[in-house]
BALOBA-1460 file (C-alpha; in Angstrom, 3 decimals):
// residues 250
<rec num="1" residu="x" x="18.321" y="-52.809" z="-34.599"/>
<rec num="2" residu="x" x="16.547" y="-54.933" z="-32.085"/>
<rec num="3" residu="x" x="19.862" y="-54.153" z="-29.616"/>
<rec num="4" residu="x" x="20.209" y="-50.414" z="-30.143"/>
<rec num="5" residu="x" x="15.944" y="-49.905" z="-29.549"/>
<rec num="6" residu="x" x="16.637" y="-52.136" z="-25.973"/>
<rec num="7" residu="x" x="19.274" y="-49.266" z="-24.592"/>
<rec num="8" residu="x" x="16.247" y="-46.619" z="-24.015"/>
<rec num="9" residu="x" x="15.887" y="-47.595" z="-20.445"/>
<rec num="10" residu="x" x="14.256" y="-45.253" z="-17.902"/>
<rec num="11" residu="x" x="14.739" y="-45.172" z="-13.988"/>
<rec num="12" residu="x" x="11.788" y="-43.116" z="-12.706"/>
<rec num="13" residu="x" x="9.142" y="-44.101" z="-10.916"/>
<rec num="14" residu="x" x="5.525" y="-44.849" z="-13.544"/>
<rec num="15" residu="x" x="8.254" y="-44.172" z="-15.544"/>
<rec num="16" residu="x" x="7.986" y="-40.668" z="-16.010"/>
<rec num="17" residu="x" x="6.444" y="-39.897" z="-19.534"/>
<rec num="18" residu="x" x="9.415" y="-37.022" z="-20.640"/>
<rec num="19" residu="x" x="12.264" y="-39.589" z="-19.297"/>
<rec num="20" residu="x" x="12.029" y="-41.223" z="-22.987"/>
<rec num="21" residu="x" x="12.545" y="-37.870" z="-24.598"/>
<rec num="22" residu="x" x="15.540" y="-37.142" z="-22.536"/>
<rec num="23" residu="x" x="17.209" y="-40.513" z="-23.141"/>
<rec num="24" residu="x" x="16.459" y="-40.548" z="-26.688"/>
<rec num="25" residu="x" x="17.381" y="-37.178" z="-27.827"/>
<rec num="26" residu="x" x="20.796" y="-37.910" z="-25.780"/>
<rec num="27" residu="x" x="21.506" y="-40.863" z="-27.309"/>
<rec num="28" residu="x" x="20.334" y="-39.547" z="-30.908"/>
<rec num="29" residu="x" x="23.345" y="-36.637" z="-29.963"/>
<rec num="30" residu="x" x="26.043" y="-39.128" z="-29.757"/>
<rec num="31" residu="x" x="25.478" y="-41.193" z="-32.765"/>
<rec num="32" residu="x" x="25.271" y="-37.692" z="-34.705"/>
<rec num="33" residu="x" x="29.050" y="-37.342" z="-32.518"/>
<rec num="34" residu="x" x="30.273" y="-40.305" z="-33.797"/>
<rec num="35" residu="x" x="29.456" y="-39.005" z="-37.549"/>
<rec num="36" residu="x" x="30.859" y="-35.594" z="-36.657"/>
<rec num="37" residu="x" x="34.233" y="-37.252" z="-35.584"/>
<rec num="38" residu="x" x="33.858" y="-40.089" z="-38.742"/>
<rec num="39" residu="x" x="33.865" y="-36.532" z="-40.695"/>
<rec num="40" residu="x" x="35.937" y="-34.234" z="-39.605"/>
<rec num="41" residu="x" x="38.853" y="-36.722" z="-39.710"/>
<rec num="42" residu="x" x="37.850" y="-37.576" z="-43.438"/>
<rec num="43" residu="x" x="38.058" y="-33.127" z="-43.636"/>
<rec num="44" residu="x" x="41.349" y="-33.168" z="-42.503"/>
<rec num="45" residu="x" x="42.515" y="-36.018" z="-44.404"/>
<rec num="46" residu="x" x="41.801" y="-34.084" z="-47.572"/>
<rec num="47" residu="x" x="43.122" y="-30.960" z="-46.658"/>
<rec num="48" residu="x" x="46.556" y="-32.460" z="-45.667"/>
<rec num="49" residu="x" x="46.169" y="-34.175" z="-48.967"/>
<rec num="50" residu="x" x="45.813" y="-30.424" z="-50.894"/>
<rec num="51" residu="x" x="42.266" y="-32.018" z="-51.902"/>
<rec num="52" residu="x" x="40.093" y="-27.929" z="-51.662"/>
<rec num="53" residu="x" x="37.060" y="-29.403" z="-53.319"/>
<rec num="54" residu="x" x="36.413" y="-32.257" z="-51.852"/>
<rec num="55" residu="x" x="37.072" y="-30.504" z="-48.209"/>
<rec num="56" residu="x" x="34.587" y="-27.985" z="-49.368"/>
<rec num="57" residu="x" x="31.782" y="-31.031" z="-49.871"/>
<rec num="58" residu="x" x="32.860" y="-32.795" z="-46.853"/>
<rec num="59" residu="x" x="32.564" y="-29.593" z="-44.839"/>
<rec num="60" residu="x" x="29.148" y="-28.638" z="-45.960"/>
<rec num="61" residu="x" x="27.928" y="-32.490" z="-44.315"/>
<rec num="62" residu="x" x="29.810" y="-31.477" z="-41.296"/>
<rec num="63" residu="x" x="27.421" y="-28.120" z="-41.373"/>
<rec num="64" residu="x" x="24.496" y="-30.213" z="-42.192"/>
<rec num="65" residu="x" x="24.951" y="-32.722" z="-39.170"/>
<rec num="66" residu="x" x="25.334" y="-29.257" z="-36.995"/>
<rec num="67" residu="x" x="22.120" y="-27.858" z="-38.372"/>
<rec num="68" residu="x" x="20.811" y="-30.874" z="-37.085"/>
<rec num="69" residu="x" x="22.411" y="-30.603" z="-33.740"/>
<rec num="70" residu="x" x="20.706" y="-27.409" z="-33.012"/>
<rec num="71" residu="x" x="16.922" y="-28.325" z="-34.010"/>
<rec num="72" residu="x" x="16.772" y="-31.043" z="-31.490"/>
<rec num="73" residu="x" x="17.181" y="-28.340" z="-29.083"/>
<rec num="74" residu="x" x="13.699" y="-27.326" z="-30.385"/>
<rec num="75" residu="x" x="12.360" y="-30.399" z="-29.530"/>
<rec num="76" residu="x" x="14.078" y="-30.527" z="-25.925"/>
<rec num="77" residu="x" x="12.405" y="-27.538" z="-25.394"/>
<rec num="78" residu="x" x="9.304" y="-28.709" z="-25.899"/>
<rec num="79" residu="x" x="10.087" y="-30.645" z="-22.323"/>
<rec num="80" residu="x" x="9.045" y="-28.017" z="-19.376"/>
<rec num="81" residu="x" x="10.942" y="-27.358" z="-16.344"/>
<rec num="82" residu="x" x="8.466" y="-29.020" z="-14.235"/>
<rec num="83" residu="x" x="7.754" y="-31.602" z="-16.726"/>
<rec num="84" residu="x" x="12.159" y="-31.827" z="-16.643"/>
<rec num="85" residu="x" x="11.633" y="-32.024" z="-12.435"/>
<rec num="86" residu="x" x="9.948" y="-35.306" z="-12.576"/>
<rec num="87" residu="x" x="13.137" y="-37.253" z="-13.711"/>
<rec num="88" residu="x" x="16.298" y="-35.114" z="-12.769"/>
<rec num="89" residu="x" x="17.265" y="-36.643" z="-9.344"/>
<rec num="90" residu="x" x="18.178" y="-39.930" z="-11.403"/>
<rec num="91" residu="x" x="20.271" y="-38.780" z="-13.435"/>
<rec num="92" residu="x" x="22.212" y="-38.447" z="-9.974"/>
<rec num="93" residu="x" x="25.697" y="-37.795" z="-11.155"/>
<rec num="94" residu="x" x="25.410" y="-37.691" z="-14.938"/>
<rec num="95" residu="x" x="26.803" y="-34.987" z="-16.682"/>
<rec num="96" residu="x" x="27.280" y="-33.641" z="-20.476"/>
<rec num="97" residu="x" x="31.222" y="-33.623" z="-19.107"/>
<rec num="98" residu="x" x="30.532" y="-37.064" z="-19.612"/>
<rec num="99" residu="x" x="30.381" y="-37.156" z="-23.484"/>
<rec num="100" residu="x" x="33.925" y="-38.154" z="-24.320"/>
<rec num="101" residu="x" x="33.249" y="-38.036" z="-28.051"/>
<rec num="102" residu="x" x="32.006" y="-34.250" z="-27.762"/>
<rec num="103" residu="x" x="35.446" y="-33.685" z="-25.823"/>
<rec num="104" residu="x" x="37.007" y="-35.470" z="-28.851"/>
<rec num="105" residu="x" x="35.486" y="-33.128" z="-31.257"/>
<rec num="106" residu="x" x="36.431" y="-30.073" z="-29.802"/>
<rec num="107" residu="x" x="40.237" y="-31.702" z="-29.810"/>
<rec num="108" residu="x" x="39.890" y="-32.279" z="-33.557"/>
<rec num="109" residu="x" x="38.722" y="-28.849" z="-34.548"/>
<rec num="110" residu="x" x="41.345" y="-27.326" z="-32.114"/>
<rec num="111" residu="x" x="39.935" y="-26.900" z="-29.096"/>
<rec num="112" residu="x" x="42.622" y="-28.658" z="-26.821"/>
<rec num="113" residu="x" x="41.788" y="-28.745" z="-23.147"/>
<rec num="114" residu="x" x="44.346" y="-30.990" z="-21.055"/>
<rec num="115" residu="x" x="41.830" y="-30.566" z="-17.962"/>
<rec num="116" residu="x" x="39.172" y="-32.434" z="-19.875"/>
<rec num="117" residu="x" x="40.908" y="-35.156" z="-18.813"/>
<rec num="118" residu="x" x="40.998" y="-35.647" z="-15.793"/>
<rec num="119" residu="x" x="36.536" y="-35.924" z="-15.839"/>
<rec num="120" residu="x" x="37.938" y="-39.427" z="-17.309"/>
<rec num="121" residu="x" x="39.429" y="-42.397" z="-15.348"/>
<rec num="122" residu="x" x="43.155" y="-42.780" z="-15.624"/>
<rec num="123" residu="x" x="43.546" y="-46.320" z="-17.856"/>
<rec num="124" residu="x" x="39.543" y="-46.232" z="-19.398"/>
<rec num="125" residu="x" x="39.373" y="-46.385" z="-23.047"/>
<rec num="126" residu="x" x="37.433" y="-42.897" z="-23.171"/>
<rec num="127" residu="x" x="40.347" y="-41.412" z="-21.544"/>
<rec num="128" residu="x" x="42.846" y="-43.059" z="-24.089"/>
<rec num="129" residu="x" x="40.862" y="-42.192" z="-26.662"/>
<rec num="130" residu="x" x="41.077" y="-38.256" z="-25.899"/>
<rec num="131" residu="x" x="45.049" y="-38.619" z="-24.872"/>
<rec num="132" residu="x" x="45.763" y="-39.576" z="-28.594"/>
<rec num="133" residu="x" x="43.699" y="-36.794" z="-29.703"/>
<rec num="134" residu="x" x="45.565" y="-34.483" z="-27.350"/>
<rec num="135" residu="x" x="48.568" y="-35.343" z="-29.034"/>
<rec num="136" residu="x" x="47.269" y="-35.235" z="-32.956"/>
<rec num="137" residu="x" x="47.169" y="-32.362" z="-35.214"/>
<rec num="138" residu="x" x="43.956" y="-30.220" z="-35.388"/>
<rec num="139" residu="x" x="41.766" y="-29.597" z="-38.412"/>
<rec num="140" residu="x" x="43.294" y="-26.091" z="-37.725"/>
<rec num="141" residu="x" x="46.982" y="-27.758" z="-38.476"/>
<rec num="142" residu="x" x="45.708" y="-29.382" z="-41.440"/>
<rec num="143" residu="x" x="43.919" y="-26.159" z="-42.728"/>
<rec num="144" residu="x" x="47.492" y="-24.463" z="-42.581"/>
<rec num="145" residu="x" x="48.983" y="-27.181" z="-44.407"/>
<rec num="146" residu="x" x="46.827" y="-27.265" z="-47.004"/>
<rec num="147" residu="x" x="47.198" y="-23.320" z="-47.502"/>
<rec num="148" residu="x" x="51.384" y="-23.737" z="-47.705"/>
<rec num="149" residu="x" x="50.730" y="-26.490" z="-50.422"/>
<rec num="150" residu="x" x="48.802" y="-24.089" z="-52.485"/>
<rec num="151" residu="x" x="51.480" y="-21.181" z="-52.365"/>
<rec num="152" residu="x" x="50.049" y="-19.428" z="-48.759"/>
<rec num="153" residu="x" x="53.298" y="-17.916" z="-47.015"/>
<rec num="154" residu="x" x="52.335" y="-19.385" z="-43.963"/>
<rec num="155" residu="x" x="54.930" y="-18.997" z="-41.468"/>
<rec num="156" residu="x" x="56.892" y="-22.184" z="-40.129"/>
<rec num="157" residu="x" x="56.251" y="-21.492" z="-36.766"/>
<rec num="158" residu="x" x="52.649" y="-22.192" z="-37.300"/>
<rec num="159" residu="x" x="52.982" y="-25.176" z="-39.298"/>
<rec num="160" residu="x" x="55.550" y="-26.542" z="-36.734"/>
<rec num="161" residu="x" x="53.213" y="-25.219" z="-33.898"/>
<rec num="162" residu="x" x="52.665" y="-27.742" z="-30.423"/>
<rec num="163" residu="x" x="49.482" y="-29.478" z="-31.416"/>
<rec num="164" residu="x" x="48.592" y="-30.038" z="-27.800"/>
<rec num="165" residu="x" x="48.255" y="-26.321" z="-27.058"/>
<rec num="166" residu="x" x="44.778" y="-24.276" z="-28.439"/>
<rec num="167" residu="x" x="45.250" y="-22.170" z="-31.092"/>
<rec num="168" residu="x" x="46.719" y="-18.458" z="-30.570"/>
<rec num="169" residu="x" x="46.146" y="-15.906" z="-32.698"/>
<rec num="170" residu="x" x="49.195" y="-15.523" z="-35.341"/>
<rec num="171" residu="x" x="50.093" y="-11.651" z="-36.511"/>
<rec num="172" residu="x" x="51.361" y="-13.749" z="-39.405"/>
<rec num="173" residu="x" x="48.979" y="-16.341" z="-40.507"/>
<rec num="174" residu="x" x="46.468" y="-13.282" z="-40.248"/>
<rec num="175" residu="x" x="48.709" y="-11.685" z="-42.872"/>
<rec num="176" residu="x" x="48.338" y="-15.104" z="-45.116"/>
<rec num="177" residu="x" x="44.896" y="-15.444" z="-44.493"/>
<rec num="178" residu="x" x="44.514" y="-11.542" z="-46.056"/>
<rec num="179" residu="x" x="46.642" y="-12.700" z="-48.890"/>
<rec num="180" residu="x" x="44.573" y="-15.823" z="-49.910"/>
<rec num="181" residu="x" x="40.945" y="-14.105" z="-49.476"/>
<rec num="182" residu="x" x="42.866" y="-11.141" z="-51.891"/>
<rec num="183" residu="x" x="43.598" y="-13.618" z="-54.282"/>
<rec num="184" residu="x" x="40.390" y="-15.168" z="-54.414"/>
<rec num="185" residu="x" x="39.936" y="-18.821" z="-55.719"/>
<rec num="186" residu="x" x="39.284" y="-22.511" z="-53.615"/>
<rec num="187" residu="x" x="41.186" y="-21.423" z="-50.873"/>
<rec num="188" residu="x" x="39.487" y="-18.284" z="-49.925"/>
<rec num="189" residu="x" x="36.595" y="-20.276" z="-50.000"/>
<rec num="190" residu="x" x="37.666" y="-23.359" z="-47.815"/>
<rec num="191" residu="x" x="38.556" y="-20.545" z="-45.340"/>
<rec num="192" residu="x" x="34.691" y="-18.791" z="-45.240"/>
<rec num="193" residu="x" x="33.351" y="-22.485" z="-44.777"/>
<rec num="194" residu="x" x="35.784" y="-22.947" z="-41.848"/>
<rec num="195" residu="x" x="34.148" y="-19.797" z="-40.815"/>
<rec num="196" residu="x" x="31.186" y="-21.289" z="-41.385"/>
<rec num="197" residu="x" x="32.291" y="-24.603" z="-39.192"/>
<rec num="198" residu="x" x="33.300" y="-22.211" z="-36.609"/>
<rec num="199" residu="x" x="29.633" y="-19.984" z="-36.358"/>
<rec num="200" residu="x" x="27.797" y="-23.491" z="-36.340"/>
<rec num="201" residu="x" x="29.701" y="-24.985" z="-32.830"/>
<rec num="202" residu="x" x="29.185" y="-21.595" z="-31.875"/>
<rec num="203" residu="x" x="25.280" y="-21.971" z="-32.486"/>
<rec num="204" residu="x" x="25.403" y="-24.859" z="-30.820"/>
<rec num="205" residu="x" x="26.462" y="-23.840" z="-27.717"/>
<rec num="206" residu="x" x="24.502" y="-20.543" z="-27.461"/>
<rec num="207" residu="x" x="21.328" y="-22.767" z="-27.864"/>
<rec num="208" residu="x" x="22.284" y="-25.278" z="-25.394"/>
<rec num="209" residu="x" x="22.654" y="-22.296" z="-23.174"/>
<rec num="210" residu="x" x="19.577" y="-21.116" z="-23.259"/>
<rec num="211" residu="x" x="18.064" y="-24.275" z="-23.295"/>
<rec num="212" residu="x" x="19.688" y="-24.743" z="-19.693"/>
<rec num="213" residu="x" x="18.680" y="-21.463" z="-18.718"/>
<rec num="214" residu="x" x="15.121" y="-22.237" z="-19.787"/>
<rec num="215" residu="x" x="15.195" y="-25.569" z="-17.913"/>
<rec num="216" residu="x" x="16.859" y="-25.471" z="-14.748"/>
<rec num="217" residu="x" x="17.536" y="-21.553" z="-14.456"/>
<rec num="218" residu="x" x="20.619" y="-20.966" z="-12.282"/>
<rec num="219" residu="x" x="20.319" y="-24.488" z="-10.309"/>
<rec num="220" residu="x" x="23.555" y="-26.129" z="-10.221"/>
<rec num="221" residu="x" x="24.150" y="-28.457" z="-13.307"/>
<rec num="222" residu="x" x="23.617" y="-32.305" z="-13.080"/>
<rec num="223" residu="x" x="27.039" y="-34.093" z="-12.393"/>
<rec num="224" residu="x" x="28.087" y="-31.167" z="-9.886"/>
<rec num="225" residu="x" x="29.038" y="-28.687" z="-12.808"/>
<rec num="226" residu="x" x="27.672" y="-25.129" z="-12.395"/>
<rec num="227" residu="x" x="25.029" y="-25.282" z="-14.873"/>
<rec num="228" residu="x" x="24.287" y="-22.282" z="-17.330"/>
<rec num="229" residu="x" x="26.900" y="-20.193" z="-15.535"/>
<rec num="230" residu="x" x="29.726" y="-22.586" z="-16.793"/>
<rec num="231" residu="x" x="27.884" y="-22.625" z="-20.509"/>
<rec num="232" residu="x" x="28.032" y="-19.215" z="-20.361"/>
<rec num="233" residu="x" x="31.434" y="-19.608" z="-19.978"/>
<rec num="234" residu="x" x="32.289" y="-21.147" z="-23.272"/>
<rec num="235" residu="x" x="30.353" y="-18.769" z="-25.713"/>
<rec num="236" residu="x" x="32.069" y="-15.940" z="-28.033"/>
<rec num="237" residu="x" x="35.114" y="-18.071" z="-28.089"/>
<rec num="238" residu="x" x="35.712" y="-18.847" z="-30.929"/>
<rec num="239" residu="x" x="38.157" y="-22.459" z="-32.478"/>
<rec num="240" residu="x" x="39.459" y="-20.300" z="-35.207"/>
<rec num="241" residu="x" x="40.515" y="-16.709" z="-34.157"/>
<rec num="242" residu="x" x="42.427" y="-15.773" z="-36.921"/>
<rec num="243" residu="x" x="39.836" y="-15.860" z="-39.666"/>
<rec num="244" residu="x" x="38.043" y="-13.993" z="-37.447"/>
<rec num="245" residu="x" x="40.821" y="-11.358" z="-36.874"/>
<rec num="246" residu="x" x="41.047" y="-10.478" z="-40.452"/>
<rec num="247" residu="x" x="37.146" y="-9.248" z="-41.126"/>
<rec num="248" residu="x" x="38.583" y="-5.579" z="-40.777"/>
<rec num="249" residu="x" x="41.182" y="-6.003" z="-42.733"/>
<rec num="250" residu="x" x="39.575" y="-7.964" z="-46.049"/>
């Protein structure tokens, strides 16, 4: 305890009073990251395993830990752009690119982007870390799997699918996905808390968004990025398009 309530070190000047915040809430985001990834590979675990109920339970802590996510945003906010001003210049190059285990998150629900590496040295752990992830199966691949083992025609193409590659809407799992919400039962419910899984990151973002937007306007984002404009970027899309695809059709 006495080591992990040492690493909140500010760099202003006095130092600045809303520096502590910042670091703090930050650091607070990755531990929750860690959980999130200790989590979701416990999910998919169970769902490879045919295991609906217990997925279900893990899934709801995964929602949990999101809800959580989110209302620190309301206490960011609290922070005002001036009061935001009087610390940003050291944070110099830093970057939210540079949270590896949020990058490894969005791998394990699906969300494969081979670009993401390169943010990463070539040979550093963080950067091996998100190669293996490239290359493992997605919560979405486990998902299908454990729909075939309960009697879902899910085609083999999708269950045979590259891993490495972000998920494309399937005319065919669509169809499956029809079929199991039609027949009711666990699996129609493992797929609305997926949805559920899905609308949360989604949350997530939009508020970080806006929390940009509300702090730094349309500056350019720490780290070189382009700020809210890039943020902006990644909302509406969502990890699991095919249970989205099928509202119309249930």
């Amino acid at each position: 305890m006495d080591e992990l309530l040492e690493l909140q070190q500010p760099l202003s000047d006095g130092p600045e009073h809303d520096e502590m915040l910042f670091i703090v809430i930050h650091q607070v985001y990755e531990l929750w990251f860690k959980q999130l990834l200790h989590e979701a590979g416990r999910l998919q675990r169970l769902l490879e395993a045919g295991s609906g109920l217990s997925a279900l339970g893990s899934l709801k802590r995964i929602l949990t830990i999101l809800k959580v996510l989110v209302s620190q945003i309301d206490i960011l906010e609290t922070m005002t752009p001036l009061e935001f001003l009087t610390f940003r210049d050291r944070l110099e190059s830093g970057s939210g690119f540079q949270s590896f285990q949020f990058r490894e998150f969005e791998f394990a629900l699906g969300h494969k982007q081979p670009a993401a590496l390169e943010r990463y040295p070539a040979g550093s752990a963080h950067r091996a870390r998100l190669e293996r992830r490239l290359a493992a199966p997605t919560l979405w691949d486990g998902f299908l799997r454990y729909l075939s083992k309960d009697g879902a025609v899910v085609p083999a193409g999708a269950l045979a699918r590259d891993v490495t590659q972000p998920i494309a809407p399937s005319a065919e799992v669509q169809a499956a996905l029809v079929a199991v919400y039609r027949a009711g039962g666990m699996a129609a419910q493992v797929c609305e808390r997926l949805v559920d899984l899905d609308e949360g990151v989604q949350e997530w973002r939009y508020r970080h968004v806006k929390m940009v937007q509300r702090t730094i306007g349309t500056k350019r984002g720490t780290g070189g990025s382009d700020g809210a404009e890039y943020l902006m970027r990644t909302l509406n899309r969502p990890l699991f398009p095919d249970l989205w695809a099928i509202r119309a059709d249930l």
